[in-house]
C-alpha positions as CSV (number, residue, x, y, z in Angstrom):
1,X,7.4,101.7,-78.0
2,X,7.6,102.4,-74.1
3,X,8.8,100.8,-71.8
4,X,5.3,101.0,-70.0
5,X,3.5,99.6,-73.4
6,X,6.5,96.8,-73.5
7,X,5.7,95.5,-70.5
8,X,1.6,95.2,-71.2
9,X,2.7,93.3,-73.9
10,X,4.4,91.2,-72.5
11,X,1.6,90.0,-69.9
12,X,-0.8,89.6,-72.9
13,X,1.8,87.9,-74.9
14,X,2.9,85.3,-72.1
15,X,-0.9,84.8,-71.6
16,X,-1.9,83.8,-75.0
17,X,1.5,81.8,-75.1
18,X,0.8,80.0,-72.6
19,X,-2.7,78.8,-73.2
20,X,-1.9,78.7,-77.0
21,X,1.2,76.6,-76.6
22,X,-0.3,74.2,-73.8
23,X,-3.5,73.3,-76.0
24,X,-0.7,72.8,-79.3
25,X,1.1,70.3,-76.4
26,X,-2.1,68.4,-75.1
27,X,-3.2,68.5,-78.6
28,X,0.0,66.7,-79.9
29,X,-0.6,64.1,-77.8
30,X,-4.1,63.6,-78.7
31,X,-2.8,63.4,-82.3
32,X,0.3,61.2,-81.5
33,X,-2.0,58.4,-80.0
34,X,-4.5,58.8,-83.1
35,X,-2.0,58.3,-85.1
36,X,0.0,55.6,-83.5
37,X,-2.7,53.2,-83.2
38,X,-4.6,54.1,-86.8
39,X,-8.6,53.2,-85.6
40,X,-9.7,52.9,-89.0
41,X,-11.3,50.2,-90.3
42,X,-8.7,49.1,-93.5
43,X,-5.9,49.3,-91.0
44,X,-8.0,46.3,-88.7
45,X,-8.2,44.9,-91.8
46,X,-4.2,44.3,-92.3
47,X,-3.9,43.5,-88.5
48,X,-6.3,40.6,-89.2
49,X,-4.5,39.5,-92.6
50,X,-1.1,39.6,-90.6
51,X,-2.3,37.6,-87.7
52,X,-3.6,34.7,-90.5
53,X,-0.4,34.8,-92.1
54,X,1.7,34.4,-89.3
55,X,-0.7,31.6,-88.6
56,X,-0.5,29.5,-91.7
57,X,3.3,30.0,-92.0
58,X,3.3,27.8,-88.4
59,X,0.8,25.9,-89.8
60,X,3.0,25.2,-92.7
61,X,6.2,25.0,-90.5
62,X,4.2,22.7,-88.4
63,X,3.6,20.0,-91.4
64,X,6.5,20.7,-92.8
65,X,8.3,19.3,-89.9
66,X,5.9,16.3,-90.4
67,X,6.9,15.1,-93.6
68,X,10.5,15.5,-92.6
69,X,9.9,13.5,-89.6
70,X,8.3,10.9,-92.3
71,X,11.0,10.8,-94.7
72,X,13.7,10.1,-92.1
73,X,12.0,7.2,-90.7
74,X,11.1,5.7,-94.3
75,X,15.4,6.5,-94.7
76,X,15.9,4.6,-91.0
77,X,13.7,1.8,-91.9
78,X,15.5,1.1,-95.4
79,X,18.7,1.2,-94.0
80,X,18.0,-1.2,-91.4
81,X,16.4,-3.5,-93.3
82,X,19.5,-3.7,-95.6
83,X,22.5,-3.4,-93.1
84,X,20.7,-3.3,-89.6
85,X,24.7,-2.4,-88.8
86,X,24.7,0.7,-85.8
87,X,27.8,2.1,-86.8
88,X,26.1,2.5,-90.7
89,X,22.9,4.2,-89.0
90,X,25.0,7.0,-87.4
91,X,26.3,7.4,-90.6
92,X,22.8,7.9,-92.2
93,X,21.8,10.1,-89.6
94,X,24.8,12.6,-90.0
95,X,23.6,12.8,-93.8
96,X,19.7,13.3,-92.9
97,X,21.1,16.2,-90.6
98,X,22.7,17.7,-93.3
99,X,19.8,17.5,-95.7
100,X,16.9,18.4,-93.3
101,X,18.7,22.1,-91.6
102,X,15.4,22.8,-90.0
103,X,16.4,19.0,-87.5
104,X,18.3,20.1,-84.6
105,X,19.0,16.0,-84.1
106,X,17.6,12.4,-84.9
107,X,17.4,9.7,-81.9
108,X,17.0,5.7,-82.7
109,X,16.1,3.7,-79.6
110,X,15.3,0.4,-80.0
111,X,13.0,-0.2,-76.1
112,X,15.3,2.0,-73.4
113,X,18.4,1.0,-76.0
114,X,19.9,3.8,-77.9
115,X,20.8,2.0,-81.3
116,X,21.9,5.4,-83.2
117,X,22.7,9.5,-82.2
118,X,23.1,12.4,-84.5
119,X,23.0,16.1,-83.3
120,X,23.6,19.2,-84.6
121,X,26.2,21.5,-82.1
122,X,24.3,24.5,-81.4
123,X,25.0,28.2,-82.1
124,X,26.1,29.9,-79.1
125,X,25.5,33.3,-81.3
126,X,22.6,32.1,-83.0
127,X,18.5,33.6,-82.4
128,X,16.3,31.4,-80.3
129,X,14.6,28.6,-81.7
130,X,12.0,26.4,-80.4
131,X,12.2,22.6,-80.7
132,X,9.6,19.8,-81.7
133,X,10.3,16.3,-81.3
134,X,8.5,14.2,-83.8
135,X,8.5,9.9,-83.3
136,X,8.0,7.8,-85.6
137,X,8.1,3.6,-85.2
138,X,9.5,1.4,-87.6
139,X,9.5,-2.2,-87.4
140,X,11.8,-4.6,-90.0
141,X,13.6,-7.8,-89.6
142,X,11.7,-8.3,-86.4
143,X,13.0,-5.1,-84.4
144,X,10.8,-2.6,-83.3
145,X,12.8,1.1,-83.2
146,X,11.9,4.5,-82.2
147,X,12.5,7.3,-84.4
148,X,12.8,10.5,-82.1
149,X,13.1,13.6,-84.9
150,X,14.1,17.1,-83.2
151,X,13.0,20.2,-85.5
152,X,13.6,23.5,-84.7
153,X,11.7,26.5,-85.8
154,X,12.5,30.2,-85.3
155,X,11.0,31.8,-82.2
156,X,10.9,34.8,-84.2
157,X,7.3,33.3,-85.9
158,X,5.9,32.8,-82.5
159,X,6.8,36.5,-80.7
160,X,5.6,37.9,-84.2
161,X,2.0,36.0,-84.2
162,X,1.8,36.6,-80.5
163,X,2.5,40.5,-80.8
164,X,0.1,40.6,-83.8
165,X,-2.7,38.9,-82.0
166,X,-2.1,41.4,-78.8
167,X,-2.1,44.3,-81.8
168,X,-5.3,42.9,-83.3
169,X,-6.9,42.5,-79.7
170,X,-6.3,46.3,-78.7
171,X,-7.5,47.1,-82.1
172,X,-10.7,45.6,-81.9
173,X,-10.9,46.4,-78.1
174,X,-10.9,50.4,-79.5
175,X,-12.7,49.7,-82.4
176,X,-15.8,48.6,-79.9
177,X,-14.8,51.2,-77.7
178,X,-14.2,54.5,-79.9
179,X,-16.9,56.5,-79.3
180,X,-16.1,56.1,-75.2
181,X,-12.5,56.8,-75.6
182,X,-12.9,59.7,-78.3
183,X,-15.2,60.9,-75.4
184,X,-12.7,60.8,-72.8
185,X,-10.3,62.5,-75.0
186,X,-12.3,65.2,-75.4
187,X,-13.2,65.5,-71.6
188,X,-9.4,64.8,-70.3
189,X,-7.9,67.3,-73.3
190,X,-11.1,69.9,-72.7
191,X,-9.9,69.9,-68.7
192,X,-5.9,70.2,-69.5
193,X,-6.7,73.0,-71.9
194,X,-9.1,74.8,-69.1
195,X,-6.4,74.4,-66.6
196,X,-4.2,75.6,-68.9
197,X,-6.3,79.3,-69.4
198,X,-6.6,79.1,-65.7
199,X,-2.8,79.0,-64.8
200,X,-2.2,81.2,-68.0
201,X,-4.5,84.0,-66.8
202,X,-3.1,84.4,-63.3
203,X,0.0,84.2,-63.9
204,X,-0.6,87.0,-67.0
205,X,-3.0,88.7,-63.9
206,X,-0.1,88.5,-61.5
207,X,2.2,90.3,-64.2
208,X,-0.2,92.6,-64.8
209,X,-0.9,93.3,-62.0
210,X,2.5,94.4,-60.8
211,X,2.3,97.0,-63.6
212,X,-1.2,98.7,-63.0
213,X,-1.1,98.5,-59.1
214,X,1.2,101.3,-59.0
215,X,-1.1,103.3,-61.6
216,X,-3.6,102.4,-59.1
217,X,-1.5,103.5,-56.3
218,X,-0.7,106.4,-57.8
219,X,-4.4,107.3,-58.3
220,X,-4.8,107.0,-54.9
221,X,-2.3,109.6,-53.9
222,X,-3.6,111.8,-56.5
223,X,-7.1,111.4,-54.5
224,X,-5.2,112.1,-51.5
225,X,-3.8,115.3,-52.6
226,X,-6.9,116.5,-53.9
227,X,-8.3,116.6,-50.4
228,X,-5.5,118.2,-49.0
229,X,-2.7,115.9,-47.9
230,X,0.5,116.8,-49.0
231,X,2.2,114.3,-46.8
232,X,1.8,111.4,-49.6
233,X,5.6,110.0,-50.6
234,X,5.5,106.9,-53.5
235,X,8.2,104.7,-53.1
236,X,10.2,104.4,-57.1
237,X,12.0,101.2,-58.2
238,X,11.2,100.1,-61.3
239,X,12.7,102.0,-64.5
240,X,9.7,102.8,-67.3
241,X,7.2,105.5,-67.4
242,X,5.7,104.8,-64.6
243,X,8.6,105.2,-62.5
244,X,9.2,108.6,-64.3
245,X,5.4,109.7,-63.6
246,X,5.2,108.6,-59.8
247,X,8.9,110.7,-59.5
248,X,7.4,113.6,-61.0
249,X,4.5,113.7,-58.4
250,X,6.8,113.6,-55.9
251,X,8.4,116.1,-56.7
252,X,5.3,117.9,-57.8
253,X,3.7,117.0,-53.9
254,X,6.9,118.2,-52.3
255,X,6.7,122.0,-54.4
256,X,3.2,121.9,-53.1
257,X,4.2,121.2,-49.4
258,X,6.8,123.7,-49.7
259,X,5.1,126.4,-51.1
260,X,2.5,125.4,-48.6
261,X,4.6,125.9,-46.4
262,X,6.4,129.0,-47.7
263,X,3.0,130.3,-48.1
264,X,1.7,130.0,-44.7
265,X,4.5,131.3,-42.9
266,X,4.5,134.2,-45.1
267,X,0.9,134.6,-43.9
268,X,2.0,134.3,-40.7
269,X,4.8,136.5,-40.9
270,X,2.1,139.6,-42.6
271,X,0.0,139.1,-39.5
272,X,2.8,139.4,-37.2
273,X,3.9,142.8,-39.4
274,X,0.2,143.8,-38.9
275,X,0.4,143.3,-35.2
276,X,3.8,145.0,-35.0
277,X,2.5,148.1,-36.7
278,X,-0.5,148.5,-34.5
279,X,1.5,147.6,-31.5
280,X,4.2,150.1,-32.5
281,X,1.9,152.7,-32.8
282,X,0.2,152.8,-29.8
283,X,3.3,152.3,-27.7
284,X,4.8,155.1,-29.4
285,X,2.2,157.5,-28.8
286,X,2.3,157.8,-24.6
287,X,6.2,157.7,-25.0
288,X,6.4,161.2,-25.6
289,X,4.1,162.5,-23.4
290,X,5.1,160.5,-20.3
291,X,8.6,161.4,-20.8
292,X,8.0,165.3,-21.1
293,X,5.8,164.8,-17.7
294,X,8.4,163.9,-15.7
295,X,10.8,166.4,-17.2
296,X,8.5,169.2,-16.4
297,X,7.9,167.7,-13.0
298,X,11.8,167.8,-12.4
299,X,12.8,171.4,-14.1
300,X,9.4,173.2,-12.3
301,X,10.3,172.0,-9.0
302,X,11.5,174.5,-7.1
303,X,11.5,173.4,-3.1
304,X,14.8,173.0,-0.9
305,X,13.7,169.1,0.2
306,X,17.0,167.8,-1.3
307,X,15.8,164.3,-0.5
308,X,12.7,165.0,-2.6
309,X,14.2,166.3,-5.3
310,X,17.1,163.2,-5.3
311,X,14.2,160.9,-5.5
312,X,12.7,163.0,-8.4
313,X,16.0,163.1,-10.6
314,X,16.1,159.5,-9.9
315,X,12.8,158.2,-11.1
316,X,13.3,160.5,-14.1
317,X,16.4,158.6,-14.9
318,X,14.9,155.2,-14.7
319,X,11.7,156.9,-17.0
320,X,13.7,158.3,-19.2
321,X,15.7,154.6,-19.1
322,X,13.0,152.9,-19.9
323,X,11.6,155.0,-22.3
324,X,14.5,154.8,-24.6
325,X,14.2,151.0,-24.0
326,X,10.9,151.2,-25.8
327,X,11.4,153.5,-28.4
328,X,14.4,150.9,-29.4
329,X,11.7,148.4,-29.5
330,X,9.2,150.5,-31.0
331,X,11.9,151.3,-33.9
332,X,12.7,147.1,-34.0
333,X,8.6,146.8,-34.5
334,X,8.3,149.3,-37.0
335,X,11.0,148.5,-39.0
336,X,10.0,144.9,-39.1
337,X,6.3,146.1,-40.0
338,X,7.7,148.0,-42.9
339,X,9.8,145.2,-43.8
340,X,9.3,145.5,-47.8
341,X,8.8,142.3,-50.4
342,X,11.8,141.4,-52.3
343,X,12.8,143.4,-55.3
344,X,14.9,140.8,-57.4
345,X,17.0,141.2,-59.7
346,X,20.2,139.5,-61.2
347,X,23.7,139.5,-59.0
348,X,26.9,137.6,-57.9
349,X,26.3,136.3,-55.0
350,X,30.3,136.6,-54.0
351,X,29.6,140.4,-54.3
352,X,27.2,140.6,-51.2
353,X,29.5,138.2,-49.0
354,X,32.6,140.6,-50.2
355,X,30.7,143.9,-48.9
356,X,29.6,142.1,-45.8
357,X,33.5,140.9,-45.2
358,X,34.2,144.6,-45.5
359,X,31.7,145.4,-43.0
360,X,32.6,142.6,-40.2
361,X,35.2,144.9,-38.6
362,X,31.9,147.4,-37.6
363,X,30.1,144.1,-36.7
364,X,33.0,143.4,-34.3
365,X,33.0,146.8,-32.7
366,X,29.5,147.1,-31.9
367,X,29.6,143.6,-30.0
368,X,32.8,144.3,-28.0
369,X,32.2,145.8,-25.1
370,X,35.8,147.7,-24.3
371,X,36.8,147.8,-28.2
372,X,36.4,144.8,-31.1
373,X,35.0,141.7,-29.8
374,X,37.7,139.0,-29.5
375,X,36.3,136.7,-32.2
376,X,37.7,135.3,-35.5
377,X,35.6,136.0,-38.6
378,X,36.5,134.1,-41.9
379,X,35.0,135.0,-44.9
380,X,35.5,132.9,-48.2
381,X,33.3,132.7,-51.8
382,X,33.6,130.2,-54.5
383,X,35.8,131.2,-57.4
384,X,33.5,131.1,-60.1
385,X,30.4,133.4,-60.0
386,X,27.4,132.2,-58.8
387,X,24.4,134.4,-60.2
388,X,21.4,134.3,-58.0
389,X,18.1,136.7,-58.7
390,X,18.5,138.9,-55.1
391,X,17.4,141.6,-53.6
392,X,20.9,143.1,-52.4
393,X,19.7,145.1,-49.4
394,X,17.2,142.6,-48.0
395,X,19.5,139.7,-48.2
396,X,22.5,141.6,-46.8
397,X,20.7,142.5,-43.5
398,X,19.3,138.4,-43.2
399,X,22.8,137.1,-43.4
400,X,24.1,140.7,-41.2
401,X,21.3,139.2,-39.0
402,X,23.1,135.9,-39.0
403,X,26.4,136.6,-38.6
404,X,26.2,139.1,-36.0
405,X,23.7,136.2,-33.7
406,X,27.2,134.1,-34.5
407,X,29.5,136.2,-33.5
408,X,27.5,137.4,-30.0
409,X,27.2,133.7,-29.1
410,X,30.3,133.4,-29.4
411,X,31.4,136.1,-27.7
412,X,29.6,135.6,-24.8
413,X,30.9,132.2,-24.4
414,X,34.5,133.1,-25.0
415,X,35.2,136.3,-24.1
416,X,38.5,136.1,-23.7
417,X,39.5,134.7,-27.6
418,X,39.3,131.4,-29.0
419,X,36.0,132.0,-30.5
420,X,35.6,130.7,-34.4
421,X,32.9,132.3,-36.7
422,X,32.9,131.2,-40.6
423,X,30.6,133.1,-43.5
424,X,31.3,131.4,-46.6
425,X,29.5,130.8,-49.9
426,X,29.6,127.8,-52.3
427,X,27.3,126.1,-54.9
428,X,25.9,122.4,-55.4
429,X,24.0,121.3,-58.8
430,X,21.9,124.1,-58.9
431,X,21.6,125.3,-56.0
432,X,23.7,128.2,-54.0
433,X,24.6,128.3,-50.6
434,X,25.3,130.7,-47.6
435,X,26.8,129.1,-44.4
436,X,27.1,130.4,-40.9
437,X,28.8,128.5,-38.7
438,X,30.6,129.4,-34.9
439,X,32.0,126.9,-32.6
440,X,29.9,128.4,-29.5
441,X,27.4,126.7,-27.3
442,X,24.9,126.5,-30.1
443,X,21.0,125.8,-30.2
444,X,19.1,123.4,-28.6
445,X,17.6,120.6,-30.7
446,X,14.3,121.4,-29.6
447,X,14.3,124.7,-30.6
448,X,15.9,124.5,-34.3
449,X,12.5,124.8,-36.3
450,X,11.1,127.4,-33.4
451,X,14.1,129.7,-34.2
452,X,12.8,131.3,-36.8
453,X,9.3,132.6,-35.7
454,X,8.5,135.9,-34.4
455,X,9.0,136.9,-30.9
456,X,10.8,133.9,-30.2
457,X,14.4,134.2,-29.1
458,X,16.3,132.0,-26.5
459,X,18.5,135.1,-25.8
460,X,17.8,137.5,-22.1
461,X,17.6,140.5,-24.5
462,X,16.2,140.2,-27.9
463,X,12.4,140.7,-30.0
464,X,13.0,137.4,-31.7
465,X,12.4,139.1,-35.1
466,X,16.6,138.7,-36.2
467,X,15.9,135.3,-37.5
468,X,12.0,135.8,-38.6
469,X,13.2,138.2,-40.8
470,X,15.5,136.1,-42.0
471,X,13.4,133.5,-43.3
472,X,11.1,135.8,-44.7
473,X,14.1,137.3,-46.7
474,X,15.2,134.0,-47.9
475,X,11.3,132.7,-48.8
476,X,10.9,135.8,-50.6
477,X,14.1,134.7,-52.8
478,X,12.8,131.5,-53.6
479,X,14.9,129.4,-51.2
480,X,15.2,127.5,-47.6
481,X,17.1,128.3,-44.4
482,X,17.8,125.9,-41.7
483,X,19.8,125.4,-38.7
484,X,21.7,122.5,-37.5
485,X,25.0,121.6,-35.5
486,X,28.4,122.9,-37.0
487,X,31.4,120.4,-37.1
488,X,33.0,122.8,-35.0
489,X,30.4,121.9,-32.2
490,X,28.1,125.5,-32.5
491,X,25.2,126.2,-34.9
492,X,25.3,126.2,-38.3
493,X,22.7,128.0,-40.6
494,X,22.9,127.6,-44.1
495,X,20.7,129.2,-47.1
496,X,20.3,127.7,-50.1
497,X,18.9,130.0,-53.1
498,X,18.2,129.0,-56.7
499,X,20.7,129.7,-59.3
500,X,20.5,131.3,-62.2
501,X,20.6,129.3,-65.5
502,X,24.0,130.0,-67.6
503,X,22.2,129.5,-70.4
């Protein structure tokens, strides 16, 4: 599975997990109240059984505590009718306290006299108990006495009735209510499971969505493209498919710019050729005719004006001056016009820059003006081969062209010495490279991408076809040229050519 597919998934799995495990959450509830309060009918039945139950036990607590009150006032009265004695009646009412355990304690008062006490200590640890006094009068031998009975029951029975009477109550509160409350059930859990699919489906729309807006993005540039513009870049960050697809068409967008490119200046580059040629040609013609005019007009003259005839060996000087000038240029024009495609085939690059080290001395003496130009020329090549498909000639006379711009720039600035040229060749990746670099005055910023088209030169004396051909040399090999500043302060132009695959 890709990555791409992984992450659709995974927005249509957290979309259906959420709305599947919010309903099973709501839904729970739902259940765990059903459950917990029971609204059938046999379970109102038991809540109203328990509630009678807990009633009659008070009840029965309640006479219980009655007919203990009786028998210990028909036990008071007996005593005091045989011994009447106090300190005998305490003694009665310890041993009615520990028959009766449910009396907390037993009070005789005779008007606002106590005649006899008995009570129970209480249970510091013990549950809570609620208390009942019960009185009961007895009259013998002429007294009249108050029997004040104290019976304690469990507050346990009480909190139980009371909590099964509040049960019972809600019970037949939803028993008259179920059909309302099932209703609201279903509204309230029908709303939490809608929000539920809401929130679940944009947050699954937001996941989404950051996967198919750059297929959408990427559609777009493909539109783009199709109508021409090559200037479309997509920003890559993400690692799936995707990623891979929007990196290949950049990479496909930027071998259509360049060859684009490539293309059009090669246009440009036959037109200029075509324009050479013509222009070429019809300089040349009148050349020869003009300059075998003035000839004849010097070698038939035959008067004795000497200042004539010095005026006359002068302006066929300066003809025959500017005529060579033009048949230099002529020959620049044609041989640019013939300038032939690229014939490649398979070669070490280190072998070209070792024929053109052996030719720098020539290079040197052609610049200098009273022998070999004072500039120093270093040569150097990688140690490993680097195969390149060349065409040997054609790429010797762009990186001649090159050098010898190089080493004139730098001999015009430095005539004297000091002046640094370096040719070397090296490779990157897959890629091999052929650097020029001088420590002269270098090119203007302005001018580094206008370098390179015909007729254009920033030199007094030039055609501005050096570097043209150049790049038409280097396009023709499959490769780039392009000019920058050199760490040593000059210009630097490097060419980078494709290498050959070692498999």
């Amino acid at each position: 599975m890709s990555r791409f597919e992984r992450k659709i998934l995974f927005a249509i799995g957290l979309t259906v997990f959420l709305t599947l495990g919010g309903s099973i959450f709501f839904a729970q509830g739902a259940l765990r109240e059903v459950y917990q309060v029971g609204v059938n009918e046999r379970f109102g039945q038991e809540l109203v059984h328990g509630v009678e139950a807990r009633r009659d036990l008070l009840i029965a607590l309640r006479d219980g505590s009655e007919q203990v009150a009786d028998a210990i006032g028909w036990a008071v009265e007996a005593e005091l009718i045989e011994t009447a004695s106090p300190r005998a009646m305490e003694a009665l009412l310890v041993d009615l306290l520990a028959r009766y355990p449910g009396v907390r304690g037993i009070r005789v008062a005779e008007g606002d006299r106590l005649y006899a006490n008995a009570a129970r200590e209480p249970d510091p640890n013990g549950e809570p108990m609620r208390a009942t006094v019960r009185n009961r009068e007895i009259t013998a031998r002429g007294r009249n006495l108050r029997v004040e009975v104290e019976v304690v029951v469990s507050e346990m029975y009480f909190q139980r009735l009371q909590e099964a009477g509040e049960v019972a109550d809600v019970y037949s509160r939803l028993q008259r209510e179920s059909a309302s409350v099932s209703d609201v059930y279903v509204w309230v859990f029908g709303v939490l499971v809608f929000l539920v699919v809401v929130v679940a489906f944009l947050i699954g729309a937001i996941a989404s969505r950051r996967v198919t807006h750059r297929v959408t993005v990427l559609a777009e540039a493909s539109r783009r493209v199709g109508a021409g513009d090559l200037t479309v870049t997509l920003p890559t960050g993400a690692t799936d498919e995707v990623t891979e697809l929007t990196q290949a068409f950049n990479d496909m967008v930027r071998d259509l710019r360049d060859s684009r490119t490539r293309i059009e200046y090669l246009q440009r580059i036959s037109a200029w050729q075509d324009f050479a040629r013509r222009l070429a040609h019809e300089i040349k013609n009148p050349l020869t005719p003009i300059q075998l005019a003035v000839q004849e007009m010097d070698e038939t003259y035959t008067g004795d004006d000497a200042g004539y005839r010095e005026k006359l060996e002068h302006a066929r000087a300066i003809i025959e001056e500017e005529v060579a000038t033009l048949r230099r240029l002529v020959g620049e024009f044609s041989a640019f016009a013939r300038l032939p495609r690229a014939d490649l085939s398979p070669a070490d690059l280190c072998e070209l820059i070792r024929s053109i080290q052996d030719s720098v001395p020539a290079i040197l003496e052609d610049i200098g003006e009273d022998g070999p130009a004072l500039v120093d020329v270093q040569v150097s090549c990688a140690t490993k081969p680097m195969h390149v498909r060349m065409d040997l000639m054609m790429l010797r006379r762009g990186v001649d062209n090159i050098l010898r711009n190089a080493i004139q720039a730098v001999y015009a600035a430095k005539p004297t010495g000091g002046g640094h040229v370096l040719l070397r060749a090296y490779s990157l990746e897959k890629s091999a490279f052929i650097e020029v670099r001088d420590n002269g005055p270098g090119i203007a910023r302005e001018d580094w991408e206008r370098v390179f088209d015909p007729y254009y030169t920033t030199k007094d004396e030039g055609t501005g076809l050096g570097l043209a051909i150049v790049k038409k040399v280097v396009l023709e090999h499959g490769g780039e040229v392009s000019l920058d500043r050199a760490p040593e302060g000059g210009a630097r132009f490097r060419m980078e050519l494709p290498l050959m695959s070692s498999s």
